[in-house]
Structures are given as C-alpha cells and as structure tokens.
C-alpha positions as CSV (number, residue, x, y, z in Angstrom):
1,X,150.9,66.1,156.9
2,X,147.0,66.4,157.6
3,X,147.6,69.1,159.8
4,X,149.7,71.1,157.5
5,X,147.1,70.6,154.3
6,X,143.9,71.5,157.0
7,X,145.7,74.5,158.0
8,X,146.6,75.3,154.7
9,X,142.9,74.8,153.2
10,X,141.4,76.9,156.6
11,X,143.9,79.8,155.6
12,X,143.0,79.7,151.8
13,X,139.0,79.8,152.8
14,X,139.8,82.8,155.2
15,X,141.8,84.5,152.3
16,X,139.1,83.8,149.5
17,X,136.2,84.8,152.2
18,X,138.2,88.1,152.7
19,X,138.8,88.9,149.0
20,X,135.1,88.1,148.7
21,X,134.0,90.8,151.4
22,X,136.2,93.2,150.0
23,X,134.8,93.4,146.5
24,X,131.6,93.1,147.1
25,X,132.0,96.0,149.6
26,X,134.3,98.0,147.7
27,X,135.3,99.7,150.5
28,X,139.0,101.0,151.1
29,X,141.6,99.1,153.6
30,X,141.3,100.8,156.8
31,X,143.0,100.0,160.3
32,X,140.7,100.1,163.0
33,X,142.3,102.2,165.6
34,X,142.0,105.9,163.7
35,X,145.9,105.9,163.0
36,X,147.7,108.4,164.7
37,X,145.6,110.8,164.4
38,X,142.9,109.6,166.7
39,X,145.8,110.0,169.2
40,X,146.6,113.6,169.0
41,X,149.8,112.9,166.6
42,X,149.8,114.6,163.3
43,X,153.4,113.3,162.0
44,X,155.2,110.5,162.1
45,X,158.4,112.6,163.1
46,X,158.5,114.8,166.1
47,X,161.1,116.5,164.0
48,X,160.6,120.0,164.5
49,X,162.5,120.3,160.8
50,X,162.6,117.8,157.6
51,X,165.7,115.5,157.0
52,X,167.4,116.6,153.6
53,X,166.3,113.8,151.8
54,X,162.6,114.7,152.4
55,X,163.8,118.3,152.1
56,X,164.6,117.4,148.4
57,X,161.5,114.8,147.9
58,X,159.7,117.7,148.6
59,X,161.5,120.6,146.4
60,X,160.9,117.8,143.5
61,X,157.3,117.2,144.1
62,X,157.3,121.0,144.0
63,X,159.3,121.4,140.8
64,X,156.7,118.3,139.0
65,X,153.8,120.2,140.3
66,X,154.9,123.7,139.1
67,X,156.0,122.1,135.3
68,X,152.2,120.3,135.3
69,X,150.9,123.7,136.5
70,X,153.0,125.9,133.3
71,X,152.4,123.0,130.5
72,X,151.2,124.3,128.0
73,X,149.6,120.8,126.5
C-alpha cells in the first residue's frame, strides 16, 4: 500500500509540475518529432481520392462557409 500511495503522490507532483510549466509558458502542445510533415508526408491517407464520408464533411463545411460568406447579419 506505500508503494501504490508514493507512486500515486510522484505522479500527482509530475502532473501539477506539468500544468505549472504549461501556464506559465503559455505555449501550445506540440509533439517533438515535426509530425508528418518533417517526413515528407502531407496526408494522413495516401488516397489518391477522398472517402464519401469526407467527400460530404467537406461539401458541408463548404455549404457553412458559403451561408457565413452570404449572411446578411
């Protein structure tokens, strides 16, 4: 039971000292690596077209953005 409540108590100071660090910085959540870009990938997909479901995601997005474009208020 000591174990479990030290381990407990190291994780809640590494938690707090990262929640610390991060709003004193105010800096955005980054990974390290670059992403995928830093490898020469520019998609997640090598799909050379869209599934229909982002197909449609997308013709919605497009529809929003033209209605926010045309409104009047």
């Amino acid at each position: 039971m000591v174990i479990f409540l030290t381990t407990f108590a190291v994780f809640l100071l590494v938690i707090a000292a990262m929640a610390i660090g991060y709003i004193i910085q105010k800096k955005t959540i980054s990974g390290s690596c670059g992403g995928l870009g830093a490898v020469g990938i520019d998609k997640e997909c090598d799909c050379p077209e869209p599934c229909d479901r982002r197909k449609a995601r997308e013709a919605k997005a497009a529809k929003q953005a033209q209605w926010e474009k045309d409104r009047i208020l």
